[in-house]
Every structure is written in structure tokens, then in C-alpha cells.
N, C-alpha and C positions, 0 to 999 in steps of 0.2 A: 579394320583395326588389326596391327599387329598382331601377332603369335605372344610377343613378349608384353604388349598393351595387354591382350584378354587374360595372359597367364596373372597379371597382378591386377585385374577387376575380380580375384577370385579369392583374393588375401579377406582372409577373414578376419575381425576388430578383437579378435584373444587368441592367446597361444601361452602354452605353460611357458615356453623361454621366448624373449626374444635378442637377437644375437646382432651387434651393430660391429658388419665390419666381416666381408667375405673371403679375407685372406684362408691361408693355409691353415692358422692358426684357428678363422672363425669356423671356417668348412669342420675340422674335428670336433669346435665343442659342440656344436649341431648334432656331426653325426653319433656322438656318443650320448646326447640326449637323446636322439630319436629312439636309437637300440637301446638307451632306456625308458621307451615308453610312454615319452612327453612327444607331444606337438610343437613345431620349432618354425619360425620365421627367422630368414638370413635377411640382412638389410645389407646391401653393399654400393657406393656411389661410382665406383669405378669399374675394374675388370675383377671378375670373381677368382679367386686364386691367389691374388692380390701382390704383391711384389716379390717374395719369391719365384713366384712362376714365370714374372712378364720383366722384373726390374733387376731381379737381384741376385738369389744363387742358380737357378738353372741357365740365364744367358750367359753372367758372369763366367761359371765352371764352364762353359761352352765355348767362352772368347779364350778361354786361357786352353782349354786341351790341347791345342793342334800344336801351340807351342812347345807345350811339355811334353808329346808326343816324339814330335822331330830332337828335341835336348836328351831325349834319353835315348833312341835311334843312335843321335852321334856319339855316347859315350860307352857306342860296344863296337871296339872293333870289329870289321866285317860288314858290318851296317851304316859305318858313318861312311863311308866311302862310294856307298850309295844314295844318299840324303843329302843333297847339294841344292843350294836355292834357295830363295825367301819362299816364306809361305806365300798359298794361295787366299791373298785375302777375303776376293770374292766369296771363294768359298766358304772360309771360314766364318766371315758375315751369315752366309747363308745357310749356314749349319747352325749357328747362330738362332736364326730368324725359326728355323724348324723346329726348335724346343717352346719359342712360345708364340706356334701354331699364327706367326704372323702377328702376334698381339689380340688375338681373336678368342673369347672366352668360351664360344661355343662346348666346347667340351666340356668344359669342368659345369655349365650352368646343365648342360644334359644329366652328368654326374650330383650334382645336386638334388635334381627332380627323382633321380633315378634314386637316393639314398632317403626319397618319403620328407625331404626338407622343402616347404614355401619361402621363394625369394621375389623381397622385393628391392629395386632399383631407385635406389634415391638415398638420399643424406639424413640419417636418424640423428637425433638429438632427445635428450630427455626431455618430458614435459612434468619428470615431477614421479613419484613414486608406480614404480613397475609400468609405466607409461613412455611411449615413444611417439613421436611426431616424425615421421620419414615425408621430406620434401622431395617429388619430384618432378622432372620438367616432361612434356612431351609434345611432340610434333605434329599438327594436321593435317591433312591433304592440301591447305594451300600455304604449306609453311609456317604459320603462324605457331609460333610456342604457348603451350598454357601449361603454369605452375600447378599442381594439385598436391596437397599436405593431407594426407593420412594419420589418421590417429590409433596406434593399435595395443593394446594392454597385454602383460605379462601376468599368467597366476600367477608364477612364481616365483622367474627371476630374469635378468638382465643382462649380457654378457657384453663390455666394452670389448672390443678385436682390433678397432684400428690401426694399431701398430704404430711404427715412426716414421719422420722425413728426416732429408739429410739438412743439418744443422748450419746454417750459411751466413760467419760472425760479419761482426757490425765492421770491418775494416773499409776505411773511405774509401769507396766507388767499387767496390766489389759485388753489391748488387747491381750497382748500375749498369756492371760489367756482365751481367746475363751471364754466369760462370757455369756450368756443368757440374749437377751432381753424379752420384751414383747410377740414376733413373739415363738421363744422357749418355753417360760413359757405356753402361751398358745395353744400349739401341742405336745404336748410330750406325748409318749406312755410307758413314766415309771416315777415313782415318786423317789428321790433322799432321801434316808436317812437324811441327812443334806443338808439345803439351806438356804445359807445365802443371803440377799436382801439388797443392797445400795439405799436407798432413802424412802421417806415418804410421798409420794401423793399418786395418787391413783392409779396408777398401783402396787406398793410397798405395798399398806394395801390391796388391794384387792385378790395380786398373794399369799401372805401371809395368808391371810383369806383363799381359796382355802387350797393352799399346805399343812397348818395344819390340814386344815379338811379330807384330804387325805393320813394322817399318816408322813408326812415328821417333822423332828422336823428344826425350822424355829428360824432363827435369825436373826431382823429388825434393820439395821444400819443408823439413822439417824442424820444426821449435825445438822439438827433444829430441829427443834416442826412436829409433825405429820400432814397432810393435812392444811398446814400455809394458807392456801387460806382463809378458809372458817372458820366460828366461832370460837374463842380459845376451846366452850366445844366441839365441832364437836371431838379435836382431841384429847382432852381431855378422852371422852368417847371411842372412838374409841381403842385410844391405852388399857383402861382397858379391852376391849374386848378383843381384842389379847391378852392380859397378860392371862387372864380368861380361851382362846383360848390355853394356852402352850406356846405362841411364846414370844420369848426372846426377848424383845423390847430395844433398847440401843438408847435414845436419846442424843445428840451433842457429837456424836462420828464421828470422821473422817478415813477412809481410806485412809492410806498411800502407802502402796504397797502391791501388789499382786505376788504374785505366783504362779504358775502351773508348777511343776518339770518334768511331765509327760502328753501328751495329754490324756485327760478321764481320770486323775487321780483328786484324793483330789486338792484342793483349798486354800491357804493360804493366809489368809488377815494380815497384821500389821496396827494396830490400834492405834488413835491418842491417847487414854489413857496408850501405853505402854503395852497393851494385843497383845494377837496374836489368830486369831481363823481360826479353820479348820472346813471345808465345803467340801460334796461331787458334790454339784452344785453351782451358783455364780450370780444368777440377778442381770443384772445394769437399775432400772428403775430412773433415775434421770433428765428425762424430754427429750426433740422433738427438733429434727432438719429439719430443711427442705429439701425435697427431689425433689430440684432444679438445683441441680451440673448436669452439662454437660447437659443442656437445653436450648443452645444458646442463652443465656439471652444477653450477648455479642454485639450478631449482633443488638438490640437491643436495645443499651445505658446501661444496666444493667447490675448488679454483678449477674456470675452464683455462685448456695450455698447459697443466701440470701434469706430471705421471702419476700414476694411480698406487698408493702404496698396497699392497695388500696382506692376509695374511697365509695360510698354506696351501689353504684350500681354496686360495684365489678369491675370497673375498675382497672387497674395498675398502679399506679403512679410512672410518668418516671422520671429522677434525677432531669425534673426541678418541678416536685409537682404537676405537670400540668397532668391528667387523659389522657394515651394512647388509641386513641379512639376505639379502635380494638382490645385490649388487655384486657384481662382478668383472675386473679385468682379467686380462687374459694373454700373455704375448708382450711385446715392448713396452703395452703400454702402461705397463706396471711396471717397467725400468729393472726388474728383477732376473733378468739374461736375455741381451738381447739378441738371439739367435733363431733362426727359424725351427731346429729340431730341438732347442728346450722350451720354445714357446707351444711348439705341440703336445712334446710331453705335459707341458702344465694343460693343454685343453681338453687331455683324455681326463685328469682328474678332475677338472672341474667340468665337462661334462657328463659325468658317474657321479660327480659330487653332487650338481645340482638336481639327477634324476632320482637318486636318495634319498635326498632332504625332502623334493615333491612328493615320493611317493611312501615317506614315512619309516626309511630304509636305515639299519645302524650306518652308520659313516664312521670311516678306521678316519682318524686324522692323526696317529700318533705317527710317530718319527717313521718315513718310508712304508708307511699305510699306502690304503688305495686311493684313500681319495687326498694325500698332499703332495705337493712339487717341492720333496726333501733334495732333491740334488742339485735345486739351484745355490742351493746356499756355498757347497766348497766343492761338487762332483761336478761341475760343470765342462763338459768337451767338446775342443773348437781345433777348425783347421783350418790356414792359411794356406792358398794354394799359390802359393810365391814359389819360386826356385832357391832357393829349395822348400820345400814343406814343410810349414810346423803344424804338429798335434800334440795339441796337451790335453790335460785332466786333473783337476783338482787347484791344490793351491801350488804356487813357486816354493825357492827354497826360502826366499824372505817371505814370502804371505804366510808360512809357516810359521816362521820366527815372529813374525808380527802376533799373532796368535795364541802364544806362548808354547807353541808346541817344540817337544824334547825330539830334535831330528836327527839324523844322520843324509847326507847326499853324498850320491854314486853316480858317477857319470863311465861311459864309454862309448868308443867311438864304432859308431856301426859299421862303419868301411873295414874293419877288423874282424867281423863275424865272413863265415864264408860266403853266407847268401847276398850279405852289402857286398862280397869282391866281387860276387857275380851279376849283381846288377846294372852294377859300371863300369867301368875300368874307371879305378884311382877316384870307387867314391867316396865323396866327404860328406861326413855326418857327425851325430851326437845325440845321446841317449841321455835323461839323466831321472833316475826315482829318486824320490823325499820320502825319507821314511821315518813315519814316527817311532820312536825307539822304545815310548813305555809298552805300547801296544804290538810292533812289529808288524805293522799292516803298514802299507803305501797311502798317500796322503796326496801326492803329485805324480803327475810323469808328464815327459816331453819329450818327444821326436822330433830330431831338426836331419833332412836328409831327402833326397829324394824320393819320391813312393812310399814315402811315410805314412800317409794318410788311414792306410788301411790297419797300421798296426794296434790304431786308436782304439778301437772297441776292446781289443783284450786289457789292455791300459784300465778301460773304464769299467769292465767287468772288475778287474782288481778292486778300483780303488772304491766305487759305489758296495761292492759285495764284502769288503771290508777282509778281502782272502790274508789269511797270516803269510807270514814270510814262509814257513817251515812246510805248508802246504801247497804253495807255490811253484818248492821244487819238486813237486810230484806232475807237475802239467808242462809237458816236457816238449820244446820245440823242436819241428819237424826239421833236421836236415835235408840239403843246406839252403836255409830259410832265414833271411834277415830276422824273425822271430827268435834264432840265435841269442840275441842279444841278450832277454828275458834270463837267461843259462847265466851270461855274463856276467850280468848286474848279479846277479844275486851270489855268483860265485866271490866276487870283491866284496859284496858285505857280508859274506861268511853262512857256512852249512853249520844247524844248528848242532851243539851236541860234539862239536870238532872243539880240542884242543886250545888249539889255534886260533879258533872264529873271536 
């Protein structure tokens, strides 16, 4: 018998939690029940770590470096002049390949044992209160598979972790077309002459960003506006960058039908303007579905396929509104930010939540307590790692307005502070705070620019810690430091106490 057979003939029939679903997401609420105390089963059907590590942002950020690496080389004198050449794709693949260990979960499944959590290998589905049925297949000595279904009970609670898949619409022949998700885009061990991309967020500007930098010529098929979430210049900028990039940017264009005459062959899109274009590969990133079907939500009261509403403390809200007290999502598949570092923040608190409740422990659930995920709701911080960068936090300057908040917006161009001139030559950027006026605290920010990425946390300290304007200018950025900017802004919406302001 295997190591990994013997290790799950050892799964015992109770555990105070049991956690369905070994991503990044499910790994924290585990470990934060363990170190609180509970006994914990991880149930995962796939690779433990779960798309972040093998599908999504570490390969993703990995495919995209090398290129942002060499773009910002060429935009300092001195140095472009020695950067000449495409990249080395190989390599880049296989620098690629290095972050997730070959697709090999061994690590993180050592790091699980090592964190005092029991995992078992197979497909959990409810069976019905604090109960799980984990299906799984195994191999014998003369090949033959046998299924074995295990039954294991929760004292306490429940933790859904599955997370999403990418969303693949009903347009004629587009499944039939085998298209590329996110999962493909980011694992492939060859680059496609031609790839065409349906959609415009951020898997779309970021696989695109990549794949051009890696010699593919790229065509960006977009219904609306570029990254519509966040700033109108966000996508504004972004799409010039692609253009600048080579990529053929086609906004409020619809896909009508697809073709694939031949498996592995060319690609034919018919397009809502009457064009027709041909592709050697075919990305569908046009948003998440939830990866809840056949999870016996049923037994339950609940629709299996749907996302799990919940309420702060990550409970599951059952049809009648009213918090399932044993039930738990966790991560996208509560539709409530789908991001892999706000899905973790929500799994520290509902793993403290749930060790609380087990062990009879008061539980803070008011607003930015310990045990709620307060900052999903308007502190939420996201980075595209497009050329250029955007990092926001919070709401826009219309999600504001939508909201009835009393604003003000400031914008400046970071290529203007000393540390933007010295990052580039001739960098182009944009800064912009929302700042609520009755209260005088920030409410949004956004960085569009290069090497933006890093500015985000102070952004998000602001806008989560609710810092006033007036003590703001006491945290004073270091020269000459694109941080500059902070000085800027606040200088155009005025020092308190001035005249003038």
C-alpha cells in the first residue's frame, strides 16, 4: 500500500471541522482551527494548494515577470542599450514550471501533516447535517480501480473551500471548440503563433500581456471597455499599453460563433462587426463560476452550482436568510471577493470563528472584529499586473457616488514626483484618491503606472484604518520615492487649517 493509501486508512469517522476543498483558502481555515484547538480533516480532489499555487497567481505572476523585467530594463537609459532580443521563452516556461514544483503537491501535502491537519484525497459532498461522504478512487497492483466512499462527521462545522472555475458562455461551437481557460493559459509548454482572448478583465489583459511578451501575436476581443471594474483611466491606459505591446485590442466586439473544423487545429471566430478571425489557440477568460455542482447542497435546503451567500463570519445563508450554524463557505465560493488574498483573510476569521464557537469562546463579530471579513464589503485590494499596473482599494469615484457618498477626487500624474522620473525615463502614470468629504478619510485609491504594485498596502492601510486626512500629512514619504505622490495628493486637496485649503 502506498504511503498516501496508509496515510488515509488512518482518517478517523469525527473531526470537530471538516474542510472540503485544499486550496490556499482551505489550507488557512484548517490551520487556524487546528491552533485553535479542533481536530481538522482537509478533503481535497485535486492538487492541495489548489489553483493559486498550480493554476493561477504564482504561475500567472511568473509568466508575466520576465517581461516586465526587460520593459522596465529598456525604459532607463544605460540599460536599454544593453537588453536587446526576445525573451528566452524556454526559460521563462521553465521558471514558470519552478514555482509550482512541476505541478507536484508534494510540499504543501508535507506542510499540511506538518501543520497537525488530516487529509483525505477524494471528492466530499454533503450527506446531510455536519456530515460528509468523500468519494475516492484507488489503484491495485494489477491496475484495477476501486471506488471506496467514506463517511466522516463534523462536531462542529463544515467548511465549503472549493473555490471557482472559469466561466465558458453558451456561444455556438465554443465548447466544442476545446478553448483555453485560465488553467491552460497558465501551463502550457508552448506558445501559439496566434491567440485570440474573449474578454477584458484581468485574466484577459494579464494572459495577453504575457503571451505577447512571449512572441505570440495576440488579439483582445472585448464586449465593453477594458478592466470596467476599476477607474475608466485604469483601462484607458492599460489598453494603450497593449496596443504599444503589438496586441490587437478590438473593443465592443461580440463573438458570435466559433469553429474548430479539426481538433488542434486553427480556430475560427465570426465576429459581431461582420469580420471573421483566425487563431492558432482560443482563451475564454470572461469571468467565475462556482465550483459547487454535485456537493450535496441538496441535502441541505440549497441549490447545488450556486454560490453560497454568507454572512461575516462566513456562515451560509440557508433559503430562509437565517445563518446555518455549522455551515460554512469560505473563498469564491461565496462570491463575496474573488481573490486569493481576501479569500484567505476571510479563512483566518472563520477559522478563529469556528474555534470559538467550538470551544465556547466570546466571538467579536461587530464591524472589523476578529472573527468578520469587514473589508470585503468597500476595502477590497486588487492588482493587475498589465503594463502598466493597476492597484486599487476601495470603491471608484462612481462606486462612491453610487453609494451616496459626499466626495471629492484628486488625481496626479506619478511621472511628476521625483522617484516616477527616476524609475523611467518619460514615466506614464496616474494616481487618483476618493475622498469622502464629510468624514475626510479616503474611501478609494488607484495606481495606474509602472511598479505600482507595491504602493498598494499603504493605500490600504489608509483606507481599511480609516487614517483622517489631517494625519496623513504627518507620514511623510521618503525622498525620492514614487511614495512622493501621497505629499502630492494631499497637497491639491489642501492642508488643514490653510486659508486657502
Amino acid at each position: 500500500m502506498s504511503e498516501q493509501g496508509a496515510t488515509q486508512d488512518r482518517i478517523e469517522p469525527e473531526y470537530d471541522l471538516i474542510v472540503i476543498g485544499g486550496g490556499a483558502v482551505g489550507e488557512n481555515v484548517a490551520d487556524r482551527a487546528v491552533q485553535g484547538g479542533l481536530s481538522v480533516l482537509l478533503v481535497e480532489n485535486e492538487l492541495v494548494g489548489g489553483d493559486c499555487s498550480y493554476w493561477a497567481c504564482m504561475p500567472s505572476k511568473a509568466l508575466l515577470r520576465s517581461g516586465a523585467a526587460r520593459r522596465a530594463a529598456q525604459r532607463v537609459a544605460g540599460v536599454r542599450e544593453a537588453v536587446t532580443g526576445p525573451l528566452d521563452v524556454a526559460a521563462v516556461l521553465a521558471r514558470r514550471t519552478s514555482f509550482t514544483s512541476d505541478w507536484d503537491d508534494s510540499g504543501q501535502v508535507d506542510w499540511v501533516a506538518s501543520a497537525g491537519i488530516d487529509l483525505l484525497r477524494g471528492r466530499g459532498r454533503l450527506a446531510g447535517e455536519r456530515t460528509v461522504e468523500v468519494t475516492t478512487s484507488t489503484v491495485a497492483d494489477d491496475d484495477a480501480s476501486e471506488t471506496v466512499v467514506r463517511t466522516v462527521r463534523a462536531r462542529h462545522a463544515v467548511a465549503v473551500c472549493t473555490g471557482s472555475r472559469a466561466a465558458v458562455p453558451d456561444t455556438p461551437g465554443l465548447r466544442a471548440a476545446c478553448p483555453w481557460t485560465s488553467r491552460e493559459a497558465t501551463s502550457a509548454t508552448e506558445i501559439p503563433g496566434r491567440l485570440a482572448i474573449i474578454g477584458g478583465g484581468v485574466v484577459a489583459v494579464e494572459m495577453a500581456t504575457a503571451y505577447a511578451d512571449l512572441g505570440a501575436a495576440v488579439t483582445l476581443l472585448v464586449r465593453g471597455g477594458l478592466l470596467a471594474k476599476e477607474e475608466p483611466f485604469a483601462g484607458e491606459l492599460v489598453g494603450a499599453g497593449l496596443r504599444e505591446a503589438g496586441v490587437d485590442v478590438r473593443l465592443g466586439v461580440r463573438v458570435d460563433e466559433v469553429n474548430r473544423p479539426q481538433a488542434g487545429g486553427e480556430v475560427r471566430l465570426a465576429l459581431s462587426d461582420g469580420s471573421m478571425l483566425t487563431a492558432d489557440e482560443l482563451l475564454v477568460a470572461t469571468g467565475r463560476e462556482p465550483r459547487t455542482d454535485d456537493l450535496g447542497l441538496d441535502a441541505v435546503g440549497l441549490d447545488d452550482g450556486a454560490w453560497l451567500p454568507t454572512d461575516d463570519t462566513l456562515r451560509v445563508l440557508g433559503a430562509d436568510g437565517a445563518p446555518i450554524d455549522w455551515l460554512y463557505a469560505v473563498g469564491d465560493a461565496n462570491h463575496r471577493a474573488l481573490l486569493t488574498h481576501q479569500g484567505k483573510y476571510q479563512a483566518r476569521a472563520a477559522g478563529d470563528v469556528i474555534a470559538a464557537r467550538a470551544r465556547g469562546r466570546a466571538v467579536d463579530d461587530a464591524a472589523w472584529g476578529t472573527h468578520v471579513a469587514t473589508a470585503d464589503h468597500r476595502s477590497v485590494p486588487q492588482v493587475t499586473f498589465a503594463d502598466p499596473e493597476v492597484a486599487s482599494i476601495g470603491l471608484t469615484a462612481a462606486a462612491a457616488e453610487r453609494v451616496g457618498l459626499a466626495t471629492r477626487v484628486l488625481d496626479y500624474e506619478i511621472g511628476q514626483t521625483a522617484g516616477g522620473s527616476l524609475q523611467a525615463d518619460g514615466y506614464t502614470g496616474t494616481a487618483r484618491i476618493v475622498v469622502d468629504t464629510d468624514r475626510e478619510v479616503l474611501v478609494g485609491v488607484t495606481f495606474v503606472g509602472q511598479d505600482v504594485a507595491e504602493l498598494l498596502h499603504s493605500a490600504t492601510v489608509a483606507v481599511v484604518g480609516e487614517v483622517p486626512l489631517h494625519r496623513l500629512w504627518h507620514a511623510v514619504p521618503s525622498y525620492p520615492t514614487m511614495s512622493e505622490v501621497w505629499l502630492r495628493l494631499l497637497e491639491a486637496y489642501g492642508r488643514p487649517g490653510r486659508l486657502d485649503s
